[in-house]
Structure formats: structure tokens, C-alpha cells
N, C-alpha and C positions, 0 to 999 in steps of 0.2 A: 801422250807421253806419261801421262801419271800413272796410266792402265798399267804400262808397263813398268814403272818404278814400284810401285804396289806389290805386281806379280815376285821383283826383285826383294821385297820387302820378305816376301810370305816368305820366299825360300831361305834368304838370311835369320829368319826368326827358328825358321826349322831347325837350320843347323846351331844356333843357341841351343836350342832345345835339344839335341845329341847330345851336346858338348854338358848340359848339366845332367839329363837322363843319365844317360850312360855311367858320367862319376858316381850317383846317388847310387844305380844298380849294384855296377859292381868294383866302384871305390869304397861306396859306403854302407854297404849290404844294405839298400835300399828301406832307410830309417822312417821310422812315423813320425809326418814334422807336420800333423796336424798339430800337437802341444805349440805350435811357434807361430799359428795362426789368430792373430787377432781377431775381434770381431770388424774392424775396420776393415784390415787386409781380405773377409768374407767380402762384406757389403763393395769394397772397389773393386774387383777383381771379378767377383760373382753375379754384380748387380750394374753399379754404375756404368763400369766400361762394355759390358756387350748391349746395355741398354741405349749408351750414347753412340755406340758402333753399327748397330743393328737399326737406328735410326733413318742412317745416312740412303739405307736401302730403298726407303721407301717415303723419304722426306728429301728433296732437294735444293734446300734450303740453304741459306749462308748460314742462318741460325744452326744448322742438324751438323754441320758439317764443320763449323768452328767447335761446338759442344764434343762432338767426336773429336776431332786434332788434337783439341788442346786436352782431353782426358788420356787417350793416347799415347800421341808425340810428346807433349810437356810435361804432364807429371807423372806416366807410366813409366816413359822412358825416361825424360830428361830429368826429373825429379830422382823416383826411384829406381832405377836401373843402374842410373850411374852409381848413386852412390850406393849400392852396394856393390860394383864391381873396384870401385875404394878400398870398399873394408876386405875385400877379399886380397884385394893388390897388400894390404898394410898387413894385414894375418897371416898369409901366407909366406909372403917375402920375408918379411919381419924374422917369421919362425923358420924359414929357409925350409918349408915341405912344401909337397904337392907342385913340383917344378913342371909338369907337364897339363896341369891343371892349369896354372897361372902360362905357361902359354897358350892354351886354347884359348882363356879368357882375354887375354890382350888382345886378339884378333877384333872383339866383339864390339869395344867400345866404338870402333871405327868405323863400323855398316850401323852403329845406332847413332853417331853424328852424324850421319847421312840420313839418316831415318829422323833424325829431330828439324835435320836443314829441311827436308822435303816439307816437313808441317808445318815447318815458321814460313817458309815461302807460302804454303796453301790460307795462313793463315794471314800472312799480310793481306793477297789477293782476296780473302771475303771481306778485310777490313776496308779493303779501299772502295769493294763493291756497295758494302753496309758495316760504315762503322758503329750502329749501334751495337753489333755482335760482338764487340768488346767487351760489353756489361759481362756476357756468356763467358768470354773470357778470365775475364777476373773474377767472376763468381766462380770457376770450375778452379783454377791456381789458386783462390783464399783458401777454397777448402783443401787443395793439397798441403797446402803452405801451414794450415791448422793445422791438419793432422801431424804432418810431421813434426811443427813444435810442442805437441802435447806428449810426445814418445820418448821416452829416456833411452839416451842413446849413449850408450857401455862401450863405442868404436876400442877406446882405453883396453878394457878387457878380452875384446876379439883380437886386437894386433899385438896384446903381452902374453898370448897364451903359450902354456908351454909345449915346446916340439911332439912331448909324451902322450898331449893330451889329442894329439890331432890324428885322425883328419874330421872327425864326426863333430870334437867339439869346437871346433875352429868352424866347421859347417853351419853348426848348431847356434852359435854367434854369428854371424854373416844373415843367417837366414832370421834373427829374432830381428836383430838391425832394419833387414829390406823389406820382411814381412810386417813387422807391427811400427813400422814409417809409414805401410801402405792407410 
């Protein structure tokens, strides 16, 4: 059954992945938001998670496979996904634009609570097999949890902006938020 919740996984991630493609394309005349890429948001994104992902492939370990989940499921998603689909909810509503934007978004949060249940289940399950993979656990969550307290977070700024200034710079906030939390 996981096979198959996985397979469910990819396709829901796909369709996230329409849902912002598409607006960037041709909501937002497909802007350069390398400037909003931290050097963190490189290293987790670029490094970390396909290095703790691409693991699991060839490591079948509780260790490979808590390291993977919890980069993942917990602070990819759980961490930073939600909350920028927050600052998106509080900037957009807020400014009452991009009403067909924030409902595509609404859909999302709801296949990625699914997608976080699946990895706290997989992750109890290694813990009760080897709890020492716990250590793995809370070393991969301290450094999420660092990073993102080391990031000044403007949420204030992205949810007051003004209706005039959007959609890019409403975008342009949402995206410094999720990107340099990463």
C-alpha cells in the first residue's frame, strides 16, 4: 500500500506544480525569482533532500528512510509548505486579489495532510522498529527549526500589501517567506 500512496503522492505533487507553473507563466509573466533564493533554500532543496531521497533507493535502512521522511514529509512539507500556503491565504485574501489562485491553493493544503499523515505513520513505524533513529529525527527537524528561526519573517508586509502592487509583489513576498525559511 505505500507503493501505491507514493504513486498518489507524485501525481498530487504534479498537480501543485500546474497550479504554481502555470500562475508564474502566465499570471506572472514568468518572473526571475532566483533574487529570493537564499543560499539555504539552494543547499535544502538542491542538496539535502534529493541526497536524503535518493538514499532510500539504495539504502534500506530505518536510518535512510527516517532521514528521508522526516526531510520530506516534516520540514519540506510540514514545516515549509504550509506555511507558505499561510502567507499566501493572509496576502491574498487580505488584499482580496487572485481569487482563483487562492482557490487552487486551498485544495493543496489537504493532499499535503495526507502526505505529512503518511510520513508520521512511516515514521512512528521505523521508530518502534529502531528507536535510535530518533537521534536522525531530531537532528534533520533542529536544523529546520534553525533555519527558520534565523530568517526574518516580513508575513506583516506580505498580508498589508497593497491591492496595486499585486500579483508579482504579493508573489515576491510569499516566495522570500517560503524560499529563505527553506
Amino acid at each position: 500500500t505505500a507503493c501505491y500512496f507514493l504513486a498518489s503522492q507524485i501525481w498530487e505533487e504534479a498537480k501543485h506544480a500546474e497550479v504554481f507553473g502555470r500562475w508564474l507563466t502566465e499570471g506572472a509573466g514568468s518572473p526571475d525569482l532566483a533574487p529570493y533564493a537564499s543560499a539555504n533554500a539552494t543547499r535544502r532543496f538542491d542538496e539535502v533532500l534529493p541526497t536524503n531521497l535518493d538514499a532510500v533507493l539504495t539504502d534500506e535502512s530505518d536510518e535512510a528512510l527516517v532521514r528521508a521522511i522526516t526531510t520530506y514529509h516534516v520540514v519540506i512539507e510540514g514545516m515549509l509548505a504550509e506555511s507558505g500556503y499561510h502567507g499566501f491565504y493572509r496576502s491574498f485574501e487580505a488584499n482580496e486579489i487572485l481569487p482563483g489562485l487562492v482557490k487552487g491553493i486551498r485544495h493543496i493544503p489537504r493532499d499535503e495532510a495526507r502526505h505529512i499523515a503518511f510520513g508520521l505513520d512511516l515514521l512512528r513505524a521505523a521508530f518502534q522498529r529502531s528507536p535510535a533513529t530518533r537521534a536522525d529525527f531530531e537532528e534533520i527537524v533542529d536544523e529546520g527549526l534553525a533555519v527558520v528561526a534565523r530568517q526574518p519573517v516580513e508575513i506583516e508586509h506580505v498580508a498589508n500589501l497593497d491591492a496595486r502592487e499585486a500579483p508579482l509583489d504579493a508573489l515576491n513576498g510569499v516566495l522570500s517567506l517560503a524560499i529563505d525559511v527553506a
